[in-house]
Residue, then its C-alpha position, 0 to 999 in steps of 0.5 A: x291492613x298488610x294482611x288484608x292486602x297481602x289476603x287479596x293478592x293472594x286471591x287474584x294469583x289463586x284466580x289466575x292459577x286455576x283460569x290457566x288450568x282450565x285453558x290448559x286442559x281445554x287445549x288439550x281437549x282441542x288436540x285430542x281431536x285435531x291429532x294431525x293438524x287444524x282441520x283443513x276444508x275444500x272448496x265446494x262446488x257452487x251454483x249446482x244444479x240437477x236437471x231432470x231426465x229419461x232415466x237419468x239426471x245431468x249434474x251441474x256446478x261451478x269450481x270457483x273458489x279453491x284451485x286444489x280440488x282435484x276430484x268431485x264425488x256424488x252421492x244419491x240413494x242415501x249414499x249407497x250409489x256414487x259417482x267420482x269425477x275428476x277435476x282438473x282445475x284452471x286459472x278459471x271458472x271450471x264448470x262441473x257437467x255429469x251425466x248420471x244413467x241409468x236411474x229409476x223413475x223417481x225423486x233422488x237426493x243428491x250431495x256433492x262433495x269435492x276433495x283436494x290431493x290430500x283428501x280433504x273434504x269440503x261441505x256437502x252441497x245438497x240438491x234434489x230432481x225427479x227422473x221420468x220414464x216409461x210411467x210419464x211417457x205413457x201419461x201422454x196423449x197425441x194432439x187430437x184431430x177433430x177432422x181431416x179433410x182433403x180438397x179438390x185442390x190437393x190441399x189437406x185441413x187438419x182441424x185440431x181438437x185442443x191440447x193443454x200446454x200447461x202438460x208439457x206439451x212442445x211441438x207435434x210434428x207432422x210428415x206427409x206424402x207430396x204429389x211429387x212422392x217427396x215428404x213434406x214436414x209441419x211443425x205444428x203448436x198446441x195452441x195451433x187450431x188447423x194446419x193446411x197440408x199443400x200438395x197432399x197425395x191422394x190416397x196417402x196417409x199422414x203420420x205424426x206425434x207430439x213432444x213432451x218436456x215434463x220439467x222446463x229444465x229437461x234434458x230430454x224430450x219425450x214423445x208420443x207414439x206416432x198416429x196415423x191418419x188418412x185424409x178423406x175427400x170431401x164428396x157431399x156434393x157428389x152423394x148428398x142433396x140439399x145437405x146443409x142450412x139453408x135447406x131448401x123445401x119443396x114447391x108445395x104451400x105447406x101449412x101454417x101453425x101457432x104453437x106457443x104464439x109464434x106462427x110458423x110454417x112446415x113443409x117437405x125438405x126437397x131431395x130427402x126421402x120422409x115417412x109419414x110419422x116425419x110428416x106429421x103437421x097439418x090436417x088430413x085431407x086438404x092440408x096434411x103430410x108436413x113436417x120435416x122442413x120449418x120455417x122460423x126465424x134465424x136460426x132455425x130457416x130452412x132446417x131439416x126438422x123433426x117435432x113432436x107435441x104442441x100441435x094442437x091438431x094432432x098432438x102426435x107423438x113421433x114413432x120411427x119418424x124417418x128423413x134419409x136419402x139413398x146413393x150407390x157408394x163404392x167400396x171404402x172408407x167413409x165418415x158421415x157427420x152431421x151438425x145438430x142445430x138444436x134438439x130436446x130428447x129425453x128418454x123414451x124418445x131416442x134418435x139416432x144417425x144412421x148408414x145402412x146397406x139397403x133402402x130404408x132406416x131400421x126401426x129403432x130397437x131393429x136388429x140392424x140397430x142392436x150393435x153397430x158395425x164399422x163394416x157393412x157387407x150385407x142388407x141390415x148392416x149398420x153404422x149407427x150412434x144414438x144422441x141426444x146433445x146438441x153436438x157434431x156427431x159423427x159415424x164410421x164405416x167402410x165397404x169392401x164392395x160396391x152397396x146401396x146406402x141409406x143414411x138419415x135420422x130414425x127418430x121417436x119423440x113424445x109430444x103432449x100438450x106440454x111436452x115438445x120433443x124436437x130434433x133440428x139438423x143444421x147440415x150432413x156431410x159425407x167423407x170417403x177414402x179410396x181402397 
């Protein structure tokens, strides 16, 4: 029984022994890696953030935790860029703020390292942002004008086309010329639909541009570059009779037609000039020679009008069918616009809307309607643009010199017994800017 005893104790020192050794040995290991001391760890930065910029980022962080640090190393471009940055600690929260330029277009990583006098590390504190540039700024685009127009009064109306905030876009900002010759400034939205401009200059320009944050947290703002624009005077009244709905016929009976069991009446638009091909509804001899003005229900009462097929005395189609008036225009800039109520065009009718020097439309397929000019100095000169949608279209031109102008509606439009091409104006309006 002693033996077996003595056998067991025996065990338990053998067991004891051996655990020492191997304790001893991974001490050893420790110290071979720790030849100095217990590693000794800074205090890293905290709440740090990269906000984006033109070329550049700002590098910002918080020092809470460890009054030591003395400096602040960042890295990016996989560590082959870097910047030190001094640290001078309080009793305080210390606040981290570095502006790193001069950098690419692009996505960078950055790592942020602080470090005591001793030159201890802390952890690496990882974070990443874009940087914009050229390539972002020439992605932008201007708030768009859908038109300009200066009043009697003096004020100007911009009407904005749309501009999706969801882009980056602020603010545009706007100067212009007072009547006093000071300038004046508008801060406009993009949600903003029109800006009134008071006191405008007469014969000036306004210029502007839109501002762009590409990230919320951007340290800078980009902008388009500026545009430039005039405001044209309104002069439909002066230039154009009888220009918008409801547009008022002439004193003659007209005549009265069924088509597709609705009765209605088509006379002559009153002030327009109109050929016979416009003029294609009624009977010769007693009751022909109508057609460019149709009355029907709202809204269609009182519109400029041109319509082929269903007419079941005639079945015509329309071919170069005319409506235009003519006017002595001095030189300058114009913008003619009309609004087309309704239409239905397919190829190989075709209408177009025209300005010419001279005193009648041009054919379709003419030369004057071959290519289209913003300049119109000789008879046959045309401004012109062929549609075909039920849209606000718009023409362009200037004149150096005092001309004759013809501005209207060529159109052909196929008519059979079931095909009823139409075209219906609902206004022209006519916008000038002295030289």
């Amino acid at each position: 029984m002693k033996l077996i005893a003595n056998n067991k104790v025996l065990v338990f020192l053998l067991v004891i022994l051996m655990a020492g050794i191997t304790s001893c040995t991974k001490m050893d290991d420790f110290k071979k890696y720790v030849k100095d001391g217990e590693i000794s760890y800074t205090g890293r930065v905290d709440s740090l953030k990269i906000l984006p910029g033109r070329n550049r980022v700002l590098v910002k962080g918080l020092f809470i935790s460890d009054p030591k640090v003395t400096t602040c190393k960042i890295y990016w471009n996989s560590r082959k860029d870097s910047l030190v940055v001094p640290v001078v600690r309080t009793t305080k929260t210390d606040t981290l703020k570095q502006l790193i330029p001069n950098l690419q277009e692009g996505t960078y990583n950055f790592e942020v390292i602080t470090y005591d006098k001793l030159k201890n590390a802390s952890i690496v504190v990882r974070a990443t942002a874009n940087v914009y540039g050229d390539r972002y700024a020439a992605s932008l685009i201007n708030k768009p004008t859908a038109d300009v127009e200066l009043a009697d009064n003096g004020t100007t109306t911009i009407n904005w086309g749309g501009l999706d905030k969801t882009g980056g876009a602020q603010f545009t900002r706007l100067t212009y010329t007072l009547t006093s010759n000071a300038t004046g400034t508008v801060k406009v939205l993009p949600a903003a639909e029109q800006t009134l401009l008071p006191n405008y200059k007469y014969g000036s320009t306004f210029r502007y541009r839109t501002a762009y944050l590409p990230d919320t947290a951007s340290i800078d703002t980009f902008y388009t570059d500026f545009r430039e624009v005039s405001a044209k005077t309104n002069v439909t009244a002066t230039y154009i009779k009888n220009a918008s709905i409801p547009m008022a016929p002439t004193s003659d009976a007209g005549v009265s037609v069924t088509t597709a069991g609705t009765a209605v009446r088509w006379r002559k638009l009153a002030d327009w000039t109109s050929n016979a091909a416009a003029n294609n509804w009624g009977v010769a001899p007693t009751n022909a020679g109508y057609g460019t003005w149709v009355e029907r229900g709202t809204p269609l009462a009182g519109t400029m009008s041109m319509e082929a097929g269903k007419n079941t005395t005639t079945g015509l189609t329309i071919t170069n069918g005319k409506i235009y008036q003519t006017a002595t225009l001095p030189a300058g800039s114009y913008t003619m616009e009309t609004v087309v109520g309704n239409m239905a065009v397919a190829s190989p009718g075709a209408c177009y809307f025209v300005a010419v020097i001279g005193t009648d439309l041009p054919n379709i397929g003419s030369a004057s309607l071959t290519t289209p000019k913003s300049t119109l100095t000789a008879t046959g000169d045309a401004a012109y643009l062929s549609f075909t949608t039920i849209a606000t279209q718009t023409i362009n031109f200037t004149l150096t010199s005092q001309q004759t102008v013809t501005f209207g509606f060529v159109a052909t439009l196929i008519g059979t017994s079931t095909t009823n091409q139409y075209l219906k104006i609902n206004s022209v309006k006519m916008k000038y800017l002295k030289p």
